[in-house]
C-alpha positions as CSV (number, residue, x, y, z in Angstrom):
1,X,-29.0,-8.6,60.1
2,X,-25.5,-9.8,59.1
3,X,-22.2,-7.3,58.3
4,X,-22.0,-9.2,55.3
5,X,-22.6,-7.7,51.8
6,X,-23.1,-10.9,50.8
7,X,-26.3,-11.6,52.9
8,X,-27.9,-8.7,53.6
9,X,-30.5,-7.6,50.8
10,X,-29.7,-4.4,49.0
11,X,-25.9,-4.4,49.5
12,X,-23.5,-4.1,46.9
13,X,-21.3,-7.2,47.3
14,X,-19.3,-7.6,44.3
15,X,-17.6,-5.7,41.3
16,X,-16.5,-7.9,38.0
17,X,-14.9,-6.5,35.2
18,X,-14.7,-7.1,31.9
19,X,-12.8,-6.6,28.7
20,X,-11.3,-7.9,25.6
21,X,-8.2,-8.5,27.4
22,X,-9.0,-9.5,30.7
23,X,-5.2,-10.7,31.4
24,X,-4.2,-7.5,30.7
25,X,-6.9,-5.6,32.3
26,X,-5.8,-7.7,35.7
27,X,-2.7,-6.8,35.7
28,X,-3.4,-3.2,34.8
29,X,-4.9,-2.6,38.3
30,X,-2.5,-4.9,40.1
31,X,0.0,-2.1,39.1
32,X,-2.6,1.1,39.6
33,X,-4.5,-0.2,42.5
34,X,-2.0,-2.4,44.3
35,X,-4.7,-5.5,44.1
36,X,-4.1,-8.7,45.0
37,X,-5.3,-10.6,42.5
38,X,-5.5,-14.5,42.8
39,X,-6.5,-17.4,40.8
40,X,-9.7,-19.1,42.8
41,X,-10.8,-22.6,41.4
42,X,-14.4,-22.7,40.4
43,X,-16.4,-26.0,40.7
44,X,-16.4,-26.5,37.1
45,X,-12.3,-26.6,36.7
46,X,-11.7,-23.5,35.2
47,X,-10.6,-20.9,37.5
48,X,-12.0,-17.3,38.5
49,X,-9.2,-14.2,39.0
50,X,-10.8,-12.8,42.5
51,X,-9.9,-9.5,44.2
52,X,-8.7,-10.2,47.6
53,X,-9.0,-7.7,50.1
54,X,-8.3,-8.4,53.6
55,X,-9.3,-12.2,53.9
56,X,-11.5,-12.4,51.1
57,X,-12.5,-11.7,47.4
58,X,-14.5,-8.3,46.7
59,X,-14.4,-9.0,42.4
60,X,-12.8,-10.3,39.8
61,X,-12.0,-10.4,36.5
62,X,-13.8,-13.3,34.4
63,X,-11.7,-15.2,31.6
64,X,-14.4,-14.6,29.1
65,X,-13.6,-11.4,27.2
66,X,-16.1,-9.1,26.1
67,X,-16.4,-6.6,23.1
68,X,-16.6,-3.5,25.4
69,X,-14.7,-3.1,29.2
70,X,-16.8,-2.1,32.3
71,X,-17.3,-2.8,35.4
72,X,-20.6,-4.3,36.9
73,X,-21.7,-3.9,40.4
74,X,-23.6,-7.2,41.7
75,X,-26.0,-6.0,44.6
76,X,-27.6,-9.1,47.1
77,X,-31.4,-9.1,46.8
78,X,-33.8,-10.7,48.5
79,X,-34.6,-13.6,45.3
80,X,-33.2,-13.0,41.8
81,X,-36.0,-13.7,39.7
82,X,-38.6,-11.8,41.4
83,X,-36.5,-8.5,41.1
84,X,-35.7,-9.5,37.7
85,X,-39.3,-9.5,36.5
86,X,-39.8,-6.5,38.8
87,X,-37.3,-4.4,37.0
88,X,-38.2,-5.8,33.5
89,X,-41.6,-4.5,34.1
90,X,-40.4,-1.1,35.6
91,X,-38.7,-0.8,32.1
92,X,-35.4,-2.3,32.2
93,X,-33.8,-4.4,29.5
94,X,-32.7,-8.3,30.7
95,X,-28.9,-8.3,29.7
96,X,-28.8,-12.1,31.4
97,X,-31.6,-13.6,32.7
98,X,-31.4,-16.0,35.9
99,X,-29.3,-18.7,36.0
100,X,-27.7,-20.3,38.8
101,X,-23.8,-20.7,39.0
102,X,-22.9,-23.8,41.2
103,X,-20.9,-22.8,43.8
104,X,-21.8,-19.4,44.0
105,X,-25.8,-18.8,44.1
106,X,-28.4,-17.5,41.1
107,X,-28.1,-14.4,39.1
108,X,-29.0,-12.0,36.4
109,X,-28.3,-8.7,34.6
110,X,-30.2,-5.6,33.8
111,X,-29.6,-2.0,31.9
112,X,-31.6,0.0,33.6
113,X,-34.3,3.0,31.5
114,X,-31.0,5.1,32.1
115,X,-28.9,3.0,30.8
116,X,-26.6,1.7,33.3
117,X,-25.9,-2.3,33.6
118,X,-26.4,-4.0,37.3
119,X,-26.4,-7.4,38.2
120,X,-28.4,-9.1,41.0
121,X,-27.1,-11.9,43.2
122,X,-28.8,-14.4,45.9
123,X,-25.4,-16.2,47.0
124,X,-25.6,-19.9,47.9
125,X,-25.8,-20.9,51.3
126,X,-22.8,-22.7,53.1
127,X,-23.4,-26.5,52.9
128,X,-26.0,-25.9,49.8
């Protein structure tokens, strides 16, 4: 099993947030939280602002704002679209279904019976 978040199914291995202002909501915790907050090129061109810390990005902030802020947890499962089936037909809602983001590895988004949003993640592989 690896100490990564990233690899090992189950883990929670990334936060995004989101708002109407996501400039503003960056800076915000820059100030609160003392984040380092960089600008990480995304194989499309357009760029991603990523948490850092230690080495390496924990979040971000995506340049798409949203009608309502939150933050989302992304938890590393085992295949995306098998647990997205499996929690559609426990009773939870698809918010996004899968889709794979070059560079990064397949996802999609749930609201649980309860209510809370979740995203799952299956990261690409290095060299994929």
């Amino acid at each position: 099993m690896s100490n990564s978040p990233t690899m090992n199914h189950g883990a929670p291995s990334w936060i995004g947030h989101t708002s109407a202002d996501p400039v503003a909501a960056r800076k915000f915790y820059e100030k609160v939280l003392g984040w380092s907050v960089v600008d990480m090129p995304m194989q499309d061109g357009t760029s991603y602002a990523g948490i850092m810390v230690g080495e390496g990005p924990v979040g971000g902030f995506p340049p798409q704002p949203t009608s309502e802020g939150a933050w989302l947890t992304y938890i590393t499962v085992d295949d995306v679209d098998a647990r997205y089936a499996a929690a559609l037909d426990a009773g939870a809602t698809g918010v996004s279904e899968p889709a794979t983001a070059p560079g990064v590895g397949r996802m999609a988004t749930i609201k649980d019976p309860f209510g809370a949003s979740l995203a799952f993640i299956t990261y690409e592989q290095p060299g994929s």
